[in-house]
C-alpha positions as CSV (number, residue, x, y, z in Angstrom):
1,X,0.0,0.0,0.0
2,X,1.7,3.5,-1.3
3,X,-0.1,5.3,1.9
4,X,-1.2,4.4,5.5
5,X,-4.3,4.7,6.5
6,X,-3.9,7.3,8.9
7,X,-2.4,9.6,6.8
8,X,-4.1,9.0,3.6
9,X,-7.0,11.3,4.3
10,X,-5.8,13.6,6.7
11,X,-6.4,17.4,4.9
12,X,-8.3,15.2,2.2
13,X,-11.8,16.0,1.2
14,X,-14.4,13.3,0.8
15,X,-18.1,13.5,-0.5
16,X,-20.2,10.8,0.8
17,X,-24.1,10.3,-1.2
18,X,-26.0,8.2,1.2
19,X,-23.9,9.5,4.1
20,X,-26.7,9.6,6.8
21,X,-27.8,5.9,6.3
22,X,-26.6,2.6,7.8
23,X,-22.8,2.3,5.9
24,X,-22.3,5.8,5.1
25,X,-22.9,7.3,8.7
26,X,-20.2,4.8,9.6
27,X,-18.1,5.8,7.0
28,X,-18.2,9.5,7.9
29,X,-17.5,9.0,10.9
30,X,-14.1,7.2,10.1
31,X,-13.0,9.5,7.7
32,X,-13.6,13.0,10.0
33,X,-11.4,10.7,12.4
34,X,-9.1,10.5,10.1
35,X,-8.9,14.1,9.6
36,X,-10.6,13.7,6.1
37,X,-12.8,17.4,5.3
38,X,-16.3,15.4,4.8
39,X,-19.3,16.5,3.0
40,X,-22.7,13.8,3.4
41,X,-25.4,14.2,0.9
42,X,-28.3,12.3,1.7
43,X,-32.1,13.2,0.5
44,X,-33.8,11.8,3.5
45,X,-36.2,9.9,2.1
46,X,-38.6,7.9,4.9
47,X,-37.4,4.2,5.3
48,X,-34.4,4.0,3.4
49,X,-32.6,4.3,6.6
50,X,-30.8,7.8,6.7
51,X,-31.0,9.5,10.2
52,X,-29.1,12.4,11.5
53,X,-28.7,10.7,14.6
54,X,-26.1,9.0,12.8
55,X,-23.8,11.0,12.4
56,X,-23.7,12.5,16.4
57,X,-20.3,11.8,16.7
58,X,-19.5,14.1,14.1
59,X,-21.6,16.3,13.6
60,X,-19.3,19.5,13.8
61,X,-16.9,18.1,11.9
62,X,-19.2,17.5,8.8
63,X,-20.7,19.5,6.6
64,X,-24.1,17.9,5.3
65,X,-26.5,18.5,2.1
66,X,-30.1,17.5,1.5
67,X,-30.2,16.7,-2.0
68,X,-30.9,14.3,-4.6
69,X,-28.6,12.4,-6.0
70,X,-30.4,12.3,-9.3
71,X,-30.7,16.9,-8.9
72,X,-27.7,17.9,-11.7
73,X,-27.1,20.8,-10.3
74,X,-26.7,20.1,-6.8
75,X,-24.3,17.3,-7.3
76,X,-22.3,19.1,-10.4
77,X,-21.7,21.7,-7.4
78,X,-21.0,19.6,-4.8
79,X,-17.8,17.5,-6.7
80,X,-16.1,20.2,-7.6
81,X,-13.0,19.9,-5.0
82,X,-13.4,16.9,-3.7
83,X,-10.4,14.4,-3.5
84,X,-12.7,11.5,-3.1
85,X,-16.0,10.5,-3.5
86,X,-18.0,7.8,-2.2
87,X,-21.2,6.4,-4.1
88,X,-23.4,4.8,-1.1
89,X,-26.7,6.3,-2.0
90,X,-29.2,4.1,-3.8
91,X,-32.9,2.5,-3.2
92,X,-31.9,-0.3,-1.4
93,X,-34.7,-2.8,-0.7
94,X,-35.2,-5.8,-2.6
95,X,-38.5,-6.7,-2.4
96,X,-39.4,-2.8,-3.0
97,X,-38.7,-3.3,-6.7
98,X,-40.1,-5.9,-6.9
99,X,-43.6,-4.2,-6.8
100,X,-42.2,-0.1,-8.2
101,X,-39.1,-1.0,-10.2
102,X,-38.8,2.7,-10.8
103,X,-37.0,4.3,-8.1
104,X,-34.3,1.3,-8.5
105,X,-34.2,2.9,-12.1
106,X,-34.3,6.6,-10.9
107,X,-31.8,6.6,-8.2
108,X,-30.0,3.6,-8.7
109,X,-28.9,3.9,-12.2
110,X,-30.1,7.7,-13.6
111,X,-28.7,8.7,-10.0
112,X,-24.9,7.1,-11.0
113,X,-25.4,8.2,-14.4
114,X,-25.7,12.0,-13.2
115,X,-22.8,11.5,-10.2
116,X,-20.3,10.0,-13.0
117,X,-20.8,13.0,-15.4
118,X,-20.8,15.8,-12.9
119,X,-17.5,14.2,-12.4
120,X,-16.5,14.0,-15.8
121,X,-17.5,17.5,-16.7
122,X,-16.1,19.0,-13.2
123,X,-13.8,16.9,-11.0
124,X,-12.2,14.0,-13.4
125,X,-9.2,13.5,-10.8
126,X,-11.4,12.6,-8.2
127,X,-11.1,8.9,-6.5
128,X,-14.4,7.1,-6.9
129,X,-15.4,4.3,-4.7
130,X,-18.8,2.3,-5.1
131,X,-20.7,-0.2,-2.9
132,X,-22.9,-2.6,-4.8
133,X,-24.1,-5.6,-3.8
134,X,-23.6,-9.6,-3.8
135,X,-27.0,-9.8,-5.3
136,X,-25.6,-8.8,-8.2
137,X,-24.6,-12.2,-8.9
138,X,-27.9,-14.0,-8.4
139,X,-28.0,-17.7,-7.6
140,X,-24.1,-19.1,-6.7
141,X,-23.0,-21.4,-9.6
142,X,-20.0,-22.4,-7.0
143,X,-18.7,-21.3,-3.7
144,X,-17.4,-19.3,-2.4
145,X,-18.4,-16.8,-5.1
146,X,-15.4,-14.9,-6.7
147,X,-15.6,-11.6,-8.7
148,X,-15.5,-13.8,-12.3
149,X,-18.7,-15.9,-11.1
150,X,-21.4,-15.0,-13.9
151,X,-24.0,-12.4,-12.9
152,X,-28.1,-13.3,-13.1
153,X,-30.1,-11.2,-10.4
154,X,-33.0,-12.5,-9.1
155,X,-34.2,-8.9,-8.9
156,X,-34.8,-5.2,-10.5
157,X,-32.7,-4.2,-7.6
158,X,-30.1,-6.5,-7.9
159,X,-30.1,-5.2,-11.4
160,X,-29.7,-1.7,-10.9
161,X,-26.7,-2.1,-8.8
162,X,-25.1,-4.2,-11.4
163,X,-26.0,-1.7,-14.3
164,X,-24.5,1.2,-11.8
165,X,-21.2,-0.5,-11.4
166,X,-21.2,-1.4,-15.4
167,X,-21.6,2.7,-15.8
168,X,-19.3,3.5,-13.3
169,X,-16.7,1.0,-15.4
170,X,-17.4,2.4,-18.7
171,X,-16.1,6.1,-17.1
172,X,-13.3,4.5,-15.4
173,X,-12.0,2.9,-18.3
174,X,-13.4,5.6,-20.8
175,X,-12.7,8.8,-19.4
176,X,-10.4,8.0,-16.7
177,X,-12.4,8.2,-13.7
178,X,-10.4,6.6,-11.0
179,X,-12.8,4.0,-9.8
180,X,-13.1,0.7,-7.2
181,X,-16.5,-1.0,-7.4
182,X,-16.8,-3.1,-4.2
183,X,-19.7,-5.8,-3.9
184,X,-20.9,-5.8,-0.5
185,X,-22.4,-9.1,1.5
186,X,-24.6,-9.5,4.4
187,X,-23.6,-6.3,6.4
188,X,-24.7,-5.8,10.0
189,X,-23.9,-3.3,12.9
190,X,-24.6,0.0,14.8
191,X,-26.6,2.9,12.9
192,X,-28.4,0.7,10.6
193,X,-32.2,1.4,10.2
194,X,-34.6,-1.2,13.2
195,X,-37.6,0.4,11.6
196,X,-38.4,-2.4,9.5
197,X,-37.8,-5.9,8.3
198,X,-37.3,-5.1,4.1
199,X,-33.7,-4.9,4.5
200,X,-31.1,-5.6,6.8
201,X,-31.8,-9.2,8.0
202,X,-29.1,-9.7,10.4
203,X,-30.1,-6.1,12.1
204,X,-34.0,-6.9,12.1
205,X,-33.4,-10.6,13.8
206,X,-31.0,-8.0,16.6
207,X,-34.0,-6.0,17.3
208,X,-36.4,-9.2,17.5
209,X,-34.1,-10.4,19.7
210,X,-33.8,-7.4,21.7
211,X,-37.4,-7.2,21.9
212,X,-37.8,-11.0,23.2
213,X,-39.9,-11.4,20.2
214,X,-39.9,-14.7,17.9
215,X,-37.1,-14.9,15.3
216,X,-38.8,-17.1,12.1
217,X,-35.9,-19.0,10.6
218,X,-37.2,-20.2,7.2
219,X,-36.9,-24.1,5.9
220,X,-34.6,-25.9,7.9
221,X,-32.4,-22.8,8.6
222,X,-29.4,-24.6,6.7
223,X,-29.0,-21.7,3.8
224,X,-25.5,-20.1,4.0
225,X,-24.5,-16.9,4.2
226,X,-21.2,-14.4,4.8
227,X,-22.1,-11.3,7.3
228,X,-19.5,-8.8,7.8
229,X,-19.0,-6.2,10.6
230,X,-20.0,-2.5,9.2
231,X,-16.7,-1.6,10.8
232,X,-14.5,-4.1,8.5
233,X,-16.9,-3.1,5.6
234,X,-15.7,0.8,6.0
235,X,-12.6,-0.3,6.5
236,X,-12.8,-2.0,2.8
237,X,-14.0,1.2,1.5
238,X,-11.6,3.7,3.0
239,X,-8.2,1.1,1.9
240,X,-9.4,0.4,-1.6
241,X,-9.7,4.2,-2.2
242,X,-6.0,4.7,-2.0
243,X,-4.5,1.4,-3.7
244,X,-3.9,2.3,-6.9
245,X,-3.6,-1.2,-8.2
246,X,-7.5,-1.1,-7.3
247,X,-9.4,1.4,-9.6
248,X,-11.0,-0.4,-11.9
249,X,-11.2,-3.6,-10.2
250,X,-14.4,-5.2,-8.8
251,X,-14.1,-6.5,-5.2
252,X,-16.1,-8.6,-3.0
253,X,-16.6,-7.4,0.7
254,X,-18.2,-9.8,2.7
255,X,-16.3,-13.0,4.6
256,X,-14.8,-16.3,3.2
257,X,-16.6,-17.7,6.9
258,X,-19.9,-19.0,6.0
259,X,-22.6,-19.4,8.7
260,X,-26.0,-21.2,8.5
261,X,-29.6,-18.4,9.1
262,X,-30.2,-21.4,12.7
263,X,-26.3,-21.0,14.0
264,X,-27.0,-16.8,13.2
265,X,-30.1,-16.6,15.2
266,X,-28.8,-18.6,18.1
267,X,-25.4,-16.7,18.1
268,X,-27.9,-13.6,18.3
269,X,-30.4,-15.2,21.0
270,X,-27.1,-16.5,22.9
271,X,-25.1,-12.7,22.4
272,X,-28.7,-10.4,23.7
273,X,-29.4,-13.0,26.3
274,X,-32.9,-12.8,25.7
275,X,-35.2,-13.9,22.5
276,X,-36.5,-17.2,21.0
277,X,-36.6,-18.7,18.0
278,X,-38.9,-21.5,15.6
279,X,-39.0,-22.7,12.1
280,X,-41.4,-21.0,9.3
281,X,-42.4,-22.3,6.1
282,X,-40.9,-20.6,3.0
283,X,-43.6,-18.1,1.4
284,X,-44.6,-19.0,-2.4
285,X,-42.7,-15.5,-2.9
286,X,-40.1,-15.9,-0.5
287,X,-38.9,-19.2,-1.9
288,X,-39.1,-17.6,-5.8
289,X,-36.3,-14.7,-4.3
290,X,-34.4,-17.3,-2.2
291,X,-30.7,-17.5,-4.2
292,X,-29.3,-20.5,-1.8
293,X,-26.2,-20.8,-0.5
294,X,-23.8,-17.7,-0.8
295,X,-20.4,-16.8,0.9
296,X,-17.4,-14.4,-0.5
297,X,-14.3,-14.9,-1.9
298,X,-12.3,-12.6,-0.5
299,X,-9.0,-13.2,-1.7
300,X,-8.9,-10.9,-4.8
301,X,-9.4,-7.7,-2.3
302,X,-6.8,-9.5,0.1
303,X,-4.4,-9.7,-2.2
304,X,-4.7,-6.4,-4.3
305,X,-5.9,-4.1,-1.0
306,X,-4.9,-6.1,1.9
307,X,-8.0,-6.3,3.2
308,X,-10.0,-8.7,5.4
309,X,-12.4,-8.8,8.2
310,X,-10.9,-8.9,11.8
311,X,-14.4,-8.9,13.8
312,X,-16.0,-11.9,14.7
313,X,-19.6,-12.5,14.7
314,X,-19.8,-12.8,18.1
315,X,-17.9,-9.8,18.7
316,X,-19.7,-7.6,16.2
317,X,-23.2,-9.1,17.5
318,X,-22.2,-7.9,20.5
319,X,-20.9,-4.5,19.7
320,X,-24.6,-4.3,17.6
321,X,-26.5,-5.0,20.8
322,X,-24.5,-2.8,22.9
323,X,-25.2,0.3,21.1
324,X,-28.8,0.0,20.4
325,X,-29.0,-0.9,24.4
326,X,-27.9,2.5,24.6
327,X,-29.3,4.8,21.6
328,X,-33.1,2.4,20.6
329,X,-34.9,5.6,21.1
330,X,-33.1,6.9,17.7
331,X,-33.8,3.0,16.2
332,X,-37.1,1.9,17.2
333,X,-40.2,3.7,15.8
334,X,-43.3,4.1,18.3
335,X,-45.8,3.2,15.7
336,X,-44.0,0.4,14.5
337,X,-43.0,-0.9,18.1
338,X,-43.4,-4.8,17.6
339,X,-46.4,-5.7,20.4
């Protein structure tokens, strides 16, 4: 790695779309630490997780901007200047689009298309760094999954992301926009949204656990999958932004451990002390989005970045519980209060 992490970004300045919601809060936070001049654009809109209790830590060391990510003008203002920008916004519920596939379209891929020209047109040095997602790939053909696997979503979501990262790719390799397109796994941890079930699944079975409500674990709770610490996840993001032998590669971020949904929801029950559990039936529509068994390969971004996750799950569980103990009021909304 040409830089350390702890220099890397001290003086730098860093945009962040999607910088009040689950990862970007997070990754806000870490770069202001780091002495990194941040600037959060987030539109706000109800559900899709952004709160500006999020960013608490920080929040005299940010500057923050309610905009759209698909308003032209607003974001061919705001990356003008900026050393590095992070691409975090995006609708980000699957089963969302399955029933209004147009705000995928909208935000997800109109809302990258007008990001990458802005920076084209008025900050072509900048560092671009993008999270997509594993969904991207669709059902695994083997595992783990590596970044040559072939991609066939399952979803108009899944879709969006992957036609986002293919835009992002043509300007890297077209007009020279330094970019790193990152595909993110299960991610859990503080700041994401408790609100609601549509996303998030290792974070919704926290707060059913937290609640001492019933956890459903679907089939025989054998399906596989990778969950990484949001922690180790920013920590992806921030080192791939400065390894030059990374722009223009596509990286998975999850981990190479793979753990059944049964073990997760007892290593939950077991971590909150509190909490139960039983087996559900798959849905007609549930089993129709169900991909099977999925874990990372990790060992492209280990290699290139020197990446991989330090936290364990029982660790970052813990870490989870621990700060929604402290801050639910901010997480857990009175009208949706589970009885």
């Amino acid at each position: 790695m040409s830089q350390t992490i702890e220099t890397a970004f001290r003086g730098k300045t860093a945009l962040i779309t999607g910088g009040m919601g689950f990862i970007g809060s997070n990754l806000a936070i870490r770069l202001a630490n780091l002495g990194a001049k941040v600037t959060v654009v987030d539109s706000m809109i109800p559900d899709y997780g952004g709160n500006e209790f999020n960013l608490a830590p920080v929040k005299d060391r940010v500057r923050i901007n309610y905009c759209d990510i698909r308003d032209d003008s607003a974001i061919n203002y705001l990356v003008r200047g900026q050393d590095y920008v992070f691409h975090l916004a995006g609708q980000v519920c699957h089963l969302m689009s399955l029933s209004n596939p147009f705000p995928d379209i909208e935000i997800n891929i109109t809302g990258t298309a007008v990001l990458m020209e802005a920076l084209r047109q008025y900050n072509p040095t900048a560092i671009c760094v993008y999270t997509g997602t594993r969904g991207q790939y669709g059902a695994s053909v083997s595992l783990p999954v590596n970044e040559e696997a072939p991609t066939n979503p399952k979803g108009i979501y899944e879709i969006s992301n992957l036609t986002a990262e293919k835009i992002i790719k043509v300007y890297n390799d077209a007009h020279g926009i330094r970019s790193v397109l990152l595909r993110l796994s299960n991610i859990y941890g503080p700041r994401s949204q408790m609100k609601h079930s549509r996303f998030g699944v290792c974070n919704w079975f926290v707060r059913l656990a937290m609640d001492n409500e019933a956890i459903q674990v679907y089939g025989d709770g054998s399906i596989l999958r990778d969950f990484c610490y949001v922690d180790d996840t920013v920590e992806a993001i921030i080192r791939s932004a400065i390894v030059e032998k990374a722009y223009g590669e596509i990286f998975n971020v999850g981990s190479d451990i793979p753990v059944s949904f049964l073990e997760l929801v007892k290593t939950i029950i077991d971590v909150a002390k509190q909490g139960k559990w039983n087996y559900a039936e798959f849905s007609q529509e549930r089993k129709a989005q169900e991909p099977g068994d999925f874990y990372s390969d990790i060992s492209k971004i280990e290699k290139i970045v020197g990446w991989r996750p330090t936290t364990t799950l029982e660790d970052g569980l813990a870490k989870t519980i621990d700060y929604y103990s402290k801050n639910r009021e901010y997480y857990w909304s009175k009208q949706l209060q589970l009885k």
